[in-house]
PDB file of N, CA, C and O in Angstrom:
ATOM      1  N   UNK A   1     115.348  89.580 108.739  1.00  0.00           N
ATOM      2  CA  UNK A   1     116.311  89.528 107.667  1.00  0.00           C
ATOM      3  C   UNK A   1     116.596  90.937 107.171  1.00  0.00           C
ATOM      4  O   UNK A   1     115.537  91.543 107.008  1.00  0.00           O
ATOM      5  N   UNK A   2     117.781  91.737 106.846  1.00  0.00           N
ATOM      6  CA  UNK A   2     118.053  92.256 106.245  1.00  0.00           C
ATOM      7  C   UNK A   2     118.327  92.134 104.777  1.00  0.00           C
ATOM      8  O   UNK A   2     119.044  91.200 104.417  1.00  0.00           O
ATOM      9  N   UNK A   3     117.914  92.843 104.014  1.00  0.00           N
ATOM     10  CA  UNK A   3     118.020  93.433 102.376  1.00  0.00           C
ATOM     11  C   UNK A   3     118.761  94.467 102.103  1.00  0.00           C
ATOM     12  O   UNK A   3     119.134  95.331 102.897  1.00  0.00           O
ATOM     13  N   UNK A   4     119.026  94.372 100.740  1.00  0.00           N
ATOM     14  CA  UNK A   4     119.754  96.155 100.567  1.00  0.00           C
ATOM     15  C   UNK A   4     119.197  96.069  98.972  1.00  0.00           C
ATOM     16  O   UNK A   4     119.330  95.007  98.364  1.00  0.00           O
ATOM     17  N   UNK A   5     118.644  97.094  98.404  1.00  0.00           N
ATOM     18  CA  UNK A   5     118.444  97.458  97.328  1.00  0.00           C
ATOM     19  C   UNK A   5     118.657  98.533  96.428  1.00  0.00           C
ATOM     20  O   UNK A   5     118.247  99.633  96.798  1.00  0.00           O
ATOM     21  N   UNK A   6     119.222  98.444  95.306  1.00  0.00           N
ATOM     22  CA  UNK A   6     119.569  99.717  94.331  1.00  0.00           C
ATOM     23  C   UNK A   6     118.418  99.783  93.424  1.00  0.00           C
ATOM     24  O   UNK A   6     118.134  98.851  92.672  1.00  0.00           O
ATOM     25  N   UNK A   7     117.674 101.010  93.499  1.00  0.00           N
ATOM     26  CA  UNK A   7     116.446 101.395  92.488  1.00  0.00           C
ATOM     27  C   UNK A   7     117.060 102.853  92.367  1.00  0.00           C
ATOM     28  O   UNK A   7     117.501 103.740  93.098  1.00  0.00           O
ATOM     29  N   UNK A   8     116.721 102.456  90.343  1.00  0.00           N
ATOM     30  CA  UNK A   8     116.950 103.260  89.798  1.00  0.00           C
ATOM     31  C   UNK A   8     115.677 104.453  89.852  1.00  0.00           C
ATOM     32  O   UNK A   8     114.817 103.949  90.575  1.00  0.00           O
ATOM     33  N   UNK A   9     115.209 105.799  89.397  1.00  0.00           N
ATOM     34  CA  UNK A   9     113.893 105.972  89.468  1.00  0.00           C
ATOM     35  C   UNK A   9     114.011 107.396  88.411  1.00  0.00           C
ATOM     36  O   UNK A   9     115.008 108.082  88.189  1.00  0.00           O
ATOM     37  N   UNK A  10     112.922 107.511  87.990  1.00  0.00           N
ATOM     38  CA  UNK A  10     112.636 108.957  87.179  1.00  0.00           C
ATOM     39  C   UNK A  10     112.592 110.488  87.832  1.00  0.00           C
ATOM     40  O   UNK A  10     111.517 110.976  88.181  1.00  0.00           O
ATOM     41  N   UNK A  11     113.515 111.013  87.930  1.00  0.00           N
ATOM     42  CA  UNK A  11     113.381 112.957  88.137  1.00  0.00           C
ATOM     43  C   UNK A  11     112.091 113.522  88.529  1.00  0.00           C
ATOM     44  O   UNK A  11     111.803 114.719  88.547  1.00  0.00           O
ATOM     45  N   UNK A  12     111.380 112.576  88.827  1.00  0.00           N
ATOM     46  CA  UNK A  12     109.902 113.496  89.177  1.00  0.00           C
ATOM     47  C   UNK A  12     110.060 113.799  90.771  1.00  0.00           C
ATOM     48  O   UNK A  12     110.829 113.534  91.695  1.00  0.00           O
ATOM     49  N   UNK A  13     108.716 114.602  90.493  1.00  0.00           N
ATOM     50  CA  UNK A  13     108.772 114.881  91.879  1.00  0.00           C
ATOM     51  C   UNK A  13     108.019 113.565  93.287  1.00  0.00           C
ATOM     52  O   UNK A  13     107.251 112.609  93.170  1.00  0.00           O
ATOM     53  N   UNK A  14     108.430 113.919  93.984  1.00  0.00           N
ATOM     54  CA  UNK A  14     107.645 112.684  94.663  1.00  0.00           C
ATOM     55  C   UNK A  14     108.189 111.076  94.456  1.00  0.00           C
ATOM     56  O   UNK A  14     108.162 110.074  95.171  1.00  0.00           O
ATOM     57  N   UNK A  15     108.562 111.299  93.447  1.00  0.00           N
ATOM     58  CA  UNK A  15     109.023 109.434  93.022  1.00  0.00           C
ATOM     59  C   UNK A  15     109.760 108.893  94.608  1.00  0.00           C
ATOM     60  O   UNK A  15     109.084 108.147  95.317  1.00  0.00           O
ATOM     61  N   UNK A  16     111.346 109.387  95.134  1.00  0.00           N
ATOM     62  CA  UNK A  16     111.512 109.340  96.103  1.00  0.00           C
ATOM     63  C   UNK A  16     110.766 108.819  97.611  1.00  0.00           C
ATOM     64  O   UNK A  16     110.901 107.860  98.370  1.00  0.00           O
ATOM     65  N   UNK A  17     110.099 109.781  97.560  1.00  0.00           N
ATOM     66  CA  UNK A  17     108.841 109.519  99.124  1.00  0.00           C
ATOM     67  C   UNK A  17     107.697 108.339  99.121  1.00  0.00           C
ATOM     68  O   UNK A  17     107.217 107.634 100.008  1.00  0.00           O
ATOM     69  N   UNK A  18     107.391 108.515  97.034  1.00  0.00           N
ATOM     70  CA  UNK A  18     106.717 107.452  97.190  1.00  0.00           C
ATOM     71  C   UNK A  18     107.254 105.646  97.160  1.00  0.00           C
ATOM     72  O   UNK A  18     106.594 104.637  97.406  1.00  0.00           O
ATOM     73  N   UNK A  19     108.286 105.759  96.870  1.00  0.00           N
ATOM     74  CA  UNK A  19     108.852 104.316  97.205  1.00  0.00           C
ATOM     75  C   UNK A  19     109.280 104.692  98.603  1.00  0.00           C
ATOM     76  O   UNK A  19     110.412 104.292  98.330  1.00  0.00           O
ATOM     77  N   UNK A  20     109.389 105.051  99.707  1.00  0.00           N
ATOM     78  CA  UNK A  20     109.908 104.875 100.475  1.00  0.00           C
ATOM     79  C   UNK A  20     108.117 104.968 101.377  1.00  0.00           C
ATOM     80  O   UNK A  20     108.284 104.119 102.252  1.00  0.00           O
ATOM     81  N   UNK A  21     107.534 105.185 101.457  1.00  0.00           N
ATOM     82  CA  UNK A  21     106.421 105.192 101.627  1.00  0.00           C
ATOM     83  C   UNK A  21     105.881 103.818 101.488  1.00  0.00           C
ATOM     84  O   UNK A  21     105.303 103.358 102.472  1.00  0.00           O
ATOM     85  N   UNK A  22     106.008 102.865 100.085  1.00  0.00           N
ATOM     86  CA  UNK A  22     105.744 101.977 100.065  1.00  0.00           C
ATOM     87  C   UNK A  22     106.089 100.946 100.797  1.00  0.00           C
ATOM     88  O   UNK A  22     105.300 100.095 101.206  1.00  0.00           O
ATOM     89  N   UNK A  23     107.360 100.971 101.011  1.00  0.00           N
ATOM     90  CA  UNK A  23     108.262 100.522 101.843  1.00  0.00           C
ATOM     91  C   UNK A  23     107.851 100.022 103.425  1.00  0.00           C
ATOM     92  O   UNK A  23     107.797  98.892 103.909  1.00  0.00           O
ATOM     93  N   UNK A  24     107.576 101.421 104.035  1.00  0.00           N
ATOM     94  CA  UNK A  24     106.933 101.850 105.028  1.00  0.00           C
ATOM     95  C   UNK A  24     105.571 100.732 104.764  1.00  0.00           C
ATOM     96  O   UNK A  24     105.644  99.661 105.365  1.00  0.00           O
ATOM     97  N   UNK A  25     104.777 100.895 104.187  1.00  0.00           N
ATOM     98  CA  UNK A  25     103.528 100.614 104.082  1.00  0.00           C
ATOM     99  C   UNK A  25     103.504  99.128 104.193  1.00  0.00           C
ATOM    100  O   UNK A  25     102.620  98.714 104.942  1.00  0.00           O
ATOM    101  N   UNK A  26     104.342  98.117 103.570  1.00  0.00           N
ATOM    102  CA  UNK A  26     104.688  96.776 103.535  1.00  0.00           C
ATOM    103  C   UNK A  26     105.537  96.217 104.339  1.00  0.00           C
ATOM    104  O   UNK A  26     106.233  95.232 104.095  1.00  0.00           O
ATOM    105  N   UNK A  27     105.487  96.936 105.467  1.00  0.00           N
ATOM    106  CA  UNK A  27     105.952  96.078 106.562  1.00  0.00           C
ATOM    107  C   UNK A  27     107.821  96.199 106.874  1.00  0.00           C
ATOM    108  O   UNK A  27     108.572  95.705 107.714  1.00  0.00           O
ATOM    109  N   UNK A  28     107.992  97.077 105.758  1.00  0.00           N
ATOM    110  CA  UNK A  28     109.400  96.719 105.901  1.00  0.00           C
ATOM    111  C   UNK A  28     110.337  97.966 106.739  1.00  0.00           C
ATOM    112  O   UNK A  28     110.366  99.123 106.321  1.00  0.00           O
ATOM    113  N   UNK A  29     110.941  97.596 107.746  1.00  0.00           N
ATOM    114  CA  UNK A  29     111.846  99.149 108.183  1.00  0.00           C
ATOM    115  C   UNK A  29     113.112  99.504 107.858  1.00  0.00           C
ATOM    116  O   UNK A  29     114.114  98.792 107.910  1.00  0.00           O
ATOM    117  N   UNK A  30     113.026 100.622 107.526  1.00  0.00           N
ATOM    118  CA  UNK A  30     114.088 101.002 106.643  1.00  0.00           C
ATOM    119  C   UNK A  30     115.249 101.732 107.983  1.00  0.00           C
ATOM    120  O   UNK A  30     114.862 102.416 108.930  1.00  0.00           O
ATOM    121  N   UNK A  31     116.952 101.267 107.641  1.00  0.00           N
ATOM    122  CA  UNK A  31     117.439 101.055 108.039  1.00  0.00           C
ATOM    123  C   UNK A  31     118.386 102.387 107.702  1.00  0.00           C
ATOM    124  O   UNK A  31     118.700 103.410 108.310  1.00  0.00           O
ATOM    125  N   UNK A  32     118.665 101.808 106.404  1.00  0.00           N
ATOM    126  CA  UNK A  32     119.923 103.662 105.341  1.00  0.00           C
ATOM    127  C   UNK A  32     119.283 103.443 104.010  1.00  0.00           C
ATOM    128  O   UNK A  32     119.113 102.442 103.314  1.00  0.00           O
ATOM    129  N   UNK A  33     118.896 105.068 103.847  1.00  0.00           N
ATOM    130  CA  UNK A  33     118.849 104.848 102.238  1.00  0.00           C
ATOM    131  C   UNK A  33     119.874 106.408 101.790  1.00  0.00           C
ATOM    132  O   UNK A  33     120.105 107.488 102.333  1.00  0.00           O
ATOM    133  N   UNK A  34     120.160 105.897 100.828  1.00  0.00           N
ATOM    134  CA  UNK A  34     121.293 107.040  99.886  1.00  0.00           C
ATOM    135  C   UNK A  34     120.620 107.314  98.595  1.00  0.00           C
ATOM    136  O   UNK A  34     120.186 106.356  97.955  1.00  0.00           O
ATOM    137  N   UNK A  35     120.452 108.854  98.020  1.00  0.00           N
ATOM    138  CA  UNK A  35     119.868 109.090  97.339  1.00  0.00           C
ATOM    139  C   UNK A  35     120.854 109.619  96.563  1.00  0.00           C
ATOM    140  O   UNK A  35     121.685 110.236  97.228  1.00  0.00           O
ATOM    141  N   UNK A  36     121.092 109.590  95.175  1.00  0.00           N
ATOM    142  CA  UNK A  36     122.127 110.006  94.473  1.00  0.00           C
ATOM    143  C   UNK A  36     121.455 111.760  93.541  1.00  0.00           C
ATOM    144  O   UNK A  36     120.310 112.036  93.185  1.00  0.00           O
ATOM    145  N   UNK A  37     122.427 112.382  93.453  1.00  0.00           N
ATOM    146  CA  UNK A  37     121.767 113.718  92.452  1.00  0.00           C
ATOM    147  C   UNK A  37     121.310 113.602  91.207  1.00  0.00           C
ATOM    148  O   UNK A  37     122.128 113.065  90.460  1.00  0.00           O
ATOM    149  N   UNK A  38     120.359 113.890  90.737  1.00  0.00           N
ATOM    150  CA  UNK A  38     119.889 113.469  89.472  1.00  0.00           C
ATOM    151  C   UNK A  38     120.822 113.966  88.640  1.00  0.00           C
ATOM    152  O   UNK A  38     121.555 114.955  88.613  1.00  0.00           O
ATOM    153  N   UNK A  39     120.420 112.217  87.393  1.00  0.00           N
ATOM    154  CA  UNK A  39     121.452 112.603  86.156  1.00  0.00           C
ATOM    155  C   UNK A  39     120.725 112.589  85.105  1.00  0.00           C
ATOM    156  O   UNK A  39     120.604 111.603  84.378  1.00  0.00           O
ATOM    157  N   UNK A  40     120.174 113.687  84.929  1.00  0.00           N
ATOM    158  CA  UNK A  40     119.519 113.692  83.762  1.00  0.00           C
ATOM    159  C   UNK A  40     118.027 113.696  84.155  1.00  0.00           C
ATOM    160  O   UNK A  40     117.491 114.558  84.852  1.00  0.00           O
ATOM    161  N   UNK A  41     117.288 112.354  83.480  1.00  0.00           N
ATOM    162  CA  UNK A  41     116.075 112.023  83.869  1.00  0.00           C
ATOM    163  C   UNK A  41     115.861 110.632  85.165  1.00  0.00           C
ATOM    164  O   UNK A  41     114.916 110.023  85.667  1.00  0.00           O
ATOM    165  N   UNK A  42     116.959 110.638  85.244  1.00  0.00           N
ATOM    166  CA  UNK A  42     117.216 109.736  86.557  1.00  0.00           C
ATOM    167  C   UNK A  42     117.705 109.957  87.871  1.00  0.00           C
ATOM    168  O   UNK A  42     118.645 110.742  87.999  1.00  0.00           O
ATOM    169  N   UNK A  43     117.023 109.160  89.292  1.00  0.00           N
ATOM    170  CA  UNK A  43     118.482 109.127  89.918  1.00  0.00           C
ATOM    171  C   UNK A  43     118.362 107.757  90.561  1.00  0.00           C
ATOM    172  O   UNK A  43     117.380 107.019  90.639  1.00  0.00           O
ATOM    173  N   UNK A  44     119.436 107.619  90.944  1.00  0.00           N
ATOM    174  CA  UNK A  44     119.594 106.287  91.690  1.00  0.00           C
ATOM    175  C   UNK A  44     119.451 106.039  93.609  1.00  0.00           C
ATOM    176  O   UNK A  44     120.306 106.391  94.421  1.00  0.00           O
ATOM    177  N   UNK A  45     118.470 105.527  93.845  1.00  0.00           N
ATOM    178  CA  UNK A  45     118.618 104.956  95.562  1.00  0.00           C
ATOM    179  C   UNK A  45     118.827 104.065  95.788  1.00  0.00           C
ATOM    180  O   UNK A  45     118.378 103.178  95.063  1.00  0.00           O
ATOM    181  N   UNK A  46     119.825 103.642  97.192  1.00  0.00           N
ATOM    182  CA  UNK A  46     120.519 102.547  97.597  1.00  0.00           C
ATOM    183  C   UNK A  46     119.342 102.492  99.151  1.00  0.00           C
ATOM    184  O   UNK A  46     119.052 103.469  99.842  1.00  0.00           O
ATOM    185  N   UNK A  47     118.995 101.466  99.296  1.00  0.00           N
ATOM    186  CA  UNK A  47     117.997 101.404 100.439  1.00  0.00           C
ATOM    187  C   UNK A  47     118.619 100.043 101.707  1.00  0.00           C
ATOM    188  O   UNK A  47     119.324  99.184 101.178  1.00  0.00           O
ATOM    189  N   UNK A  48     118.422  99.912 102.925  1.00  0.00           N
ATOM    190  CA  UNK A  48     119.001  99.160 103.374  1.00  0.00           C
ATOM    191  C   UNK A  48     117.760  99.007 104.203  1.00  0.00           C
ATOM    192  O   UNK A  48     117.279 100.008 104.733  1.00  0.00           O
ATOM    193  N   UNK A  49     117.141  97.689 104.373  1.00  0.00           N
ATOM    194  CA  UNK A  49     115.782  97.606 105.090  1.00  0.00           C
ATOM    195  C   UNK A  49     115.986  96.169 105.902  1.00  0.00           C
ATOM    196  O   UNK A  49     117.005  95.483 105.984  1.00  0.00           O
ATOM    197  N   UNK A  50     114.560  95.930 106.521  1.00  0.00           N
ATOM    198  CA  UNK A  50     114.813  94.998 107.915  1.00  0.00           C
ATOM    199  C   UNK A  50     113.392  94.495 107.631  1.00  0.00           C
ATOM    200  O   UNK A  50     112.507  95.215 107.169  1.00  0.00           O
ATOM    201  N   UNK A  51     113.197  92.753 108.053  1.00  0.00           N
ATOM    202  CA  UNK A  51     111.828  92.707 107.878  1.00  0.00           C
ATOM    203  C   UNK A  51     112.219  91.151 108.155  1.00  0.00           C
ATOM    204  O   UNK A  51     113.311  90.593 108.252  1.00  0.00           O
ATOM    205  N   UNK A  52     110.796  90.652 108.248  1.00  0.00           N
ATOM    206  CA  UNK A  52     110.677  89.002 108.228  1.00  0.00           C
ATOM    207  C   UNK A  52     110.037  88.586 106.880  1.00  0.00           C
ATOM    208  O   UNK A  52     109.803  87.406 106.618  1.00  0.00           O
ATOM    209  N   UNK A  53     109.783  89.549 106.089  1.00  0.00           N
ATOM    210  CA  UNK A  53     109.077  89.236 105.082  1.00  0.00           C
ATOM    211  C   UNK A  53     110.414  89.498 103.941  1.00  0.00           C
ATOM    212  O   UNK A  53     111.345  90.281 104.127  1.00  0.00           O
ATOM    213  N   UNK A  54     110.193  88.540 102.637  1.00  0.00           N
ATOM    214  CA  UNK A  54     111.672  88.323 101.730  1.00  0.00           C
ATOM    215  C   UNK A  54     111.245  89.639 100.826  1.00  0.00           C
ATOM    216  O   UNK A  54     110.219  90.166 100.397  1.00  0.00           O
ATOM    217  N   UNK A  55     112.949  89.879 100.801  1.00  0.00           N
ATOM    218  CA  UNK A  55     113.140  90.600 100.006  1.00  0.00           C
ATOM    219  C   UNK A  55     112.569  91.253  98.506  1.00  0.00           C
ATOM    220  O   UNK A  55     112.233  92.377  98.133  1.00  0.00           O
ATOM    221  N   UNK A  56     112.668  89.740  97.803  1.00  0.00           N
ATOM    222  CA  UNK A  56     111.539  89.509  96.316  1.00  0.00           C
ATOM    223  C   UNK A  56     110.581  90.153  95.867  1.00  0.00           C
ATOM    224  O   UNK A  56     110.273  90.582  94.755  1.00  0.00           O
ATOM    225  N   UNK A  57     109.844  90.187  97.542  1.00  0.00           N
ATOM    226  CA  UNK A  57     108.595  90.480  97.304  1.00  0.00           C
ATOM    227  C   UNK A  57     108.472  91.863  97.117  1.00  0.00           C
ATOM    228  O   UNK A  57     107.631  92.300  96.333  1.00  0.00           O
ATOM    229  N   UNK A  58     109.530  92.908  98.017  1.00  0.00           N
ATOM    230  CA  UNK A  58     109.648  94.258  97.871  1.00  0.00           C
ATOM    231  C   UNK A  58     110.252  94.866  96.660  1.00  0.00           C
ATOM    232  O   UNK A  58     110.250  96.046  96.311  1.00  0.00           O
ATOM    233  N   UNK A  59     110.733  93.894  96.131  1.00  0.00           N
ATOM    234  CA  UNK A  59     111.154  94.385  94.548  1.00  0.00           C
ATOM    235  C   UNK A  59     110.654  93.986  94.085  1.00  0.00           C
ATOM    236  O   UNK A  59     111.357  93.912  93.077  1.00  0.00           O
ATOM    237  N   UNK A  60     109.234  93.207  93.692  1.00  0.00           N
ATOM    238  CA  UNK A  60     108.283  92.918  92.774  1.00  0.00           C
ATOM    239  C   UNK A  60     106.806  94.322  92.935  1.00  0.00           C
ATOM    240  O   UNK A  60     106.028  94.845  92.138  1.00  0.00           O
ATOM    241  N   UNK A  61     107.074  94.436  94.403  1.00  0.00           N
ATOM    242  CA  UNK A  61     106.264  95.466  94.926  1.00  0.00           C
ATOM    243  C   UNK A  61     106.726  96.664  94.192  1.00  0.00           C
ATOM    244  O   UNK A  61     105.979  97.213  93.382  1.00  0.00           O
ATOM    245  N   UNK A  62     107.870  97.079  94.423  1.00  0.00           N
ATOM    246  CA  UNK A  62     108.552  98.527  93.804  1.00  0.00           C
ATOM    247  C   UNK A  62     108.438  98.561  92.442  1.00  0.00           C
ATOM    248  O   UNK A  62     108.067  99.671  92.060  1.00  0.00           O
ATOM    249  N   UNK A  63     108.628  97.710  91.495  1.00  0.00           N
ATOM    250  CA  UNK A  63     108.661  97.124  90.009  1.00  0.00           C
ATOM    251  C   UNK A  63     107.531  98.306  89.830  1.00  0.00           C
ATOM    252  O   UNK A  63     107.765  99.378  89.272  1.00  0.00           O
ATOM    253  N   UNK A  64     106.370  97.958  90.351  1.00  0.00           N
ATOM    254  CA  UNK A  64     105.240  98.192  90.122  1.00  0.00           C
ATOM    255  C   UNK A  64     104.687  99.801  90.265  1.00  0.00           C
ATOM    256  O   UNK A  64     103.558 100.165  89.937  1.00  0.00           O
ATOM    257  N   UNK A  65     105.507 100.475  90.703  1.00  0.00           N
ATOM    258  CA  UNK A  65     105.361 102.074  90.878  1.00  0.00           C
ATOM    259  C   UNK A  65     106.133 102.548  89.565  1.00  0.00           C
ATOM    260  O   UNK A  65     107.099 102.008  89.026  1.00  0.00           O
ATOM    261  N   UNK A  66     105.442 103.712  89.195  1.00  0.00           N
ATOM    262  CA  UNK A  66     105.254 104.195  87.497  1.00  0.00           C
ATOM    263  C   UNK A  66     106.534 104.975  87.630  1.00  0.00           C
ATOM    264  O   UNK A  66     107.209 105.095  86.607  1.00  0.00           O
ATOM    265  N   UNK A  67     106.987 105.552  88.811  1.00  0.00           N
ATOM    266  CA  UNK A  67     108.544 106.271  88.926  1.00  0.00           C
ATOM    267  C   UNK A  67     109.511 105.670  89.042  1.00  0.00           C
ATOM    268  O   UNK A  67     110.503 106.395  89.108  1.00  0.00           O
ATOM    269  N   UNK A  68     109.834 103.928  89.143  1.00  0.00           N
ATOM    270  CA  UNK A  68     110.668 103.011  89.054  1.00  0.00           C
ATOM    271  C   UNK A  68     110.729 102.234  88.024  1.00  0.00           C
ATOM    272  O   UNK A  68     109.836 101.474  87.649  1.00  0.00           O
ATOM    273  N   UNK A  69     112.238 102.466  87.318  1.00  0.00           N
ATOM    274  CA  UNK A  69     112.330 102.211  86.393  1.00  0.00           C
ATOM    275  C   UNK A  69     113.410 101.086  86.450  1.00  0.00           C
ATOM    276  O   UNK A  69     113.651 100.535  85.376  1.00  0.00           O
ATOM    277  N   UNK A  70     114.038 100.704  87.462  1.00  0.00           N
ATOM    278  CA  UNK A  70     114.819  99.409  87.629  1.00  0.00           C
ATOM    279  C   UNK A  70     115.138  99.199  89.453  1.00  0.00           C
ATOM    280  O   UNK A  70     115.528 100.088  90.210  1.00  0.00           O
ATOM    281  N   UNK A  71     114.906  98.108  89.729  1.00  0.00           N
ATOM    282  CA  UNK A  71     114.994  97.414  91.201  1.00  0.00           C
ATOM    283  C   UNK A  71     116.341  96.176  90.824  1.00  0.00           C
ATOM    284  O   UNK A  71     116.387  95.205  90.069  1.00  0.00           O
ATOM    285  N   UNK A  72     117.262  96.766  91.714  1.00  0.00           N
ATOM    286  CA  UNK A  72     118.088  95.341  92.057  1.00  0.00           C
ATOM    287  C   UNK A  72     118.474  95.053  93.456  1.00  0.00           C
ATOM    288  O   UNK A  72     118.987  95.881  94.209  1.00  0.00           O
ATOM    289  N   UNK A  73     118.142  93.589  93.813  1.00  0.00           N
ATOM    290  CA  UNK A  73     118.592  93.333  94.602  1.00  0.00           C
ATOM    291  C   UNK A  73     119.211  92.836  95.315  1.00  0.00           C
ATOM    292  O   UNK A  73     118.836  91.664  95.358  1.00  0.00           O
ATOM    293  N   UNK A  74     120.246  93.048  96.170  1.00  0.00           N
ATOM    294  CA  UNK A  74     121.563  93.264  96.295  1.00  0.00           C
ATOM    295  C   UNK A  74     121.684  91.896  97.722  1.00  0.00           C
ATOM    296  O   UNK A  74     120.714  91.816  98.476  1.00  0.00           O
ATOM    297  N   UNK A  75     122.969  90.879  97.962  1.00  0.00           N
ATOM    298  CA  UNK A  75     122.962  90.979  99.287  1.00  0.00           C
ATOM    299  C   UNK A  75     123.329  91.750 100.608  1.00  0.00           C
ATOM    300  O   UNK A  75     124.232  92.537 100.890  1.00  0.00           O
ATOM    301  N   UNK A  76     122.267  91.212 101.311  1.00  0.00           N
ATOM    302  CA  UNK A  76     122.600  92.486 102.749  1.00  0.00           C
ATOM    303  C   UNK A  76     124.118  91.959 103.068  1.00  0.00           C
ATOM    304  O   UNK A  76     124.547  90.881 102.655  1.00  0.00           O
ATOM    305  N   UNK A  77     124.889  92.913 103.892  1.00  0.00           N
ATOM    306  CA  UNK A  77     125.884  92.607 104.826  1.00  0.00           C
ATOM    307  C   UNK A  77     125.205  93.498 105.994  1.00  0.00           C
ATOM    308  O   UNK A  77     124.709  94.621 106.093  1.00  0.00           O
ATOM    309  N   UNK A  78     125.450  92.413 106.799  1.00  0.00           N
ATOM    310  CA  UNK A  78     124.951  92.338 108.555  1.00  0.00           C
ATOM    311  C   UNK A  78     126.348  92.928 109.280  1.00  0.00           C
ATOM    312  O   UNK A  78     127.511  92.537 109.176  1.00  0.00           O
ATOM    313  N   UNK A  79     125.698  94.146 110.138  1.00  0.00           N
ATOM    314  CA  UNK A  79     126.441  94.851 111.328  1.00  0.00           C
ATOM    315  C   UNK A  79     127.104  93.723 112.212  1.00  0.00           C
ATOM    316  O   UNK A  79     128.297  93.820 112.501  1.00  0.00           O
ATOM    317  N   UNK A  80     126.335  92.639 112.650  1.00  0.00           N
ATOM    318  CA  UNK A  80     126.247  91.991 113.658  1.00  0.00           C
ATOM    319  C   UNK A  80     128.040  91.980 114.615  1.00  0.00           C
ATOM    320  O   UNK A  80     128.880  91.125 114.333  1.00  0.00           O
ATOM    321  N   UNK A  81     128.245  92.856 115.478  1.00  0.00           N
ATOM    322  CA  UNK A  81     129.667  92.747 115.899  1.00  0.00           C
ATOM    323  C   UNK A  81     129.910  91.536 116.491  1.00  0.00           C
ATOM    324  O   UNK A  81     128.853  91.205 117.028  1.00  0.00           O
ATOM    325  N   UNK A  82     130.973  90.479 116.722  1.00  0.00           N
ATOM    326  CA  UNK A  82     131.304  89.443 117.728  1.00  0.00           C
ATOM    327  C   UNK A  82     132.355  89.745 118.654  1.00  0.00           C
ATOM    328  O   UNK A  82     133.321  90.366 118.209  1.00  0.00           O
ATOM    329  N   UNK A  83     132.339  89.404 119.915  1.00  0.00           N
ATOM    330  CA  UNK A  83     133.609  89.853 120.567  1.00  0.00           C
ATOM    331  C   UNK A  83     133.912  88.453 120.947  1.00  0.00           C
ATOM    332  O   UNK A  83     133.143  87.626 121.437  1.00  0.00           O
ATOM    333  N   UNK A  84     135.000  88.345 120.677  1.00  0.00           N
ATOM    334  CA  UNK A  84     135.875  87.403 120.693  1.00  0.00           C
ATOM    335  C   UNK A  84     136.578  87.192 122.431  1.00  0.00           C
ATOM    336  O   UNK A  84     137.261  87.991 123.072  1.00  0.00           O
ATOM    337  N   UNK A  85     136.118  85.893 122.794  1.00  0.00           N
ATOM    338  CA  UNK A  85     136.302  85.388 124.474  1.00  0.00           C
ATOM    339  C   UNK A  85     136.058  85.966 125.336  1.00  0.00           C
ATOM    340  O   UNK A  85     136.741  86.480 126.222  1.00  0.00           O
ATOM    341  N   UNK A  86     134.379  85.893 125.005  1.00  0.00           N
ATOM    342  CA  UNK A  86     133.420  86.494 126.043  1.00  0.00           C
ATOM    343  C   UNK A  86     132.203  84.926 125.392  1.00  0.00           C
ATOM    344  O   UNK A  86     131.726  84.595 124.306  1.00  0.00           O
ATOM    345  N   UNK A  87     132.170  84.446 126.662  1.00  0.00           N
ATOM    346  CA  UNK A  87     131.173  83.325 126.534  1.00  0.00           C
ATOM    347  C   UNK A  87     130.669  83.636 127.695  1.00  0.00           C
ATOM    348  O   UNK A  87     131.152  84.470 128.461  1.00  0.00           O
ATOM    349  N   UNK A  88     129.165  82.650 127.981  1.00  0.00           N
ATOM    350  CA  UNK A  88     127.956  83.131 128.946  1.00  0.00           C
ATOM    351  C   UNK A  88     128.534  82.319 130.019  1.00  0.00           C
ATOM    352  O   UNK A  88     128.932  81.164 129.866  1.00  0.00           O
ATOM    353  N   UNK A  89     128.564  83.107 131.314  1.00  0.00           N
ATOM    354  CA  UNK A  89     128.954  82.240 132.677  1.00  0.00           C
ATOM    355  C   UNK A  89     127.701  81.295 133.255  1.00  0.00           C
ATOM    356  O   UNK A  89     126.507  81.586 133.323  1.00  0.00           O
ATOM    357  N   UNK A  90     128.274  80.264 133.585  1.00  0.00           N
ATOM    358  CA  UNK A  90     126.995  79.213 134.151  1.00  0.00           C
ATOM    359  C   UNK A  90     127.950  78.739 135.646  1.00  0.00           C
ATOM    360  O   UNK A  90     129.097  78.314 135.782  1.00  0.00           O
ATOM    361  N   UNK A  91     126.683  79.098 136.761  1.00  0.00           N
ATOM    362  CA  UNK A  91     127.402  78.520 138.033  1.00  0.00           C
ATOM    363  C   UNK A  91     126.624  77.112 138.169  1.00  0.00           C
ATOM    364  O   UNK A  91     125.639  76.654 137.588  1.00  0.00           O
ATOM    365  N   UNK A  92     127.367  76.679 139.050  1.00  0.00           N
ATOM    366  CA  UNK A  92     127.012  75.112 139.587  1.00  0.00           C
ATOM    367  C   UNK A  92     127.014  75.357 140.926  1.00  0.00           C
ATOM    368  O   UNK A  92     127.713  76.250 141.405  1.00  0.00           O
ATOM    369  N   UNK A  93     126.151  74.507 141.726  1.00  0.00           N
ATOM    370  CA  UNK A  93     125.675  74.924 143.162  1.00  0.00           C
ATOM    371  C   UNK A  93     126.010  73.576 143.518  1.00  0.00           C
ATOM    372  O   UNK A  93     125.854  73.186 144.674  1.00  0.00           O
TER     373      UNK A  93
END
């Protein structure tokens, strides 16, 4: 399943690596993340991750780091391309 998540986080140092670290650590692979320039005492990351394990759980996980100060989560939109009249050939003998 794909996820996509917007976490907000605090100007420190490290905050960054360490949610994405966590990330890493729980199974989940990260796909795109966008890091915005800090505004102020904030900045904002957009994360796009891959996993069999739900989403929920990685934003209950992130909640929980002292440099995150808001997790939302977003639905994924899937790459998945279709090409249109191309079906699988089956011979008969």
């Amino acid at each position: 399943m794909n996820h996509s998540l917007k976490i907000q986080l605090r100007n420190n140092e490290g905050a960054v690596l360490r949610a994405l670290g966590l990330m890493e650590r729980r199974g989940f692979m990260l796909e795109s993340c966008t890091v915005s320039e800090a505004e102020g005492e904030r900045r904002s990351m957009t994360v796009a991750v891959s996993s069999t394990r739900p989403g929920d759980l990685l934003k209950r996980q992130l909640e929980r780091l002292h440099d995150v100060l808001q997790v939302e989560l977003r639905a994924a939109v899937t790459n998945e391309r279709k090409v249109p009249g191309l079906r699988p050939v089956t011979r008969r003998i």
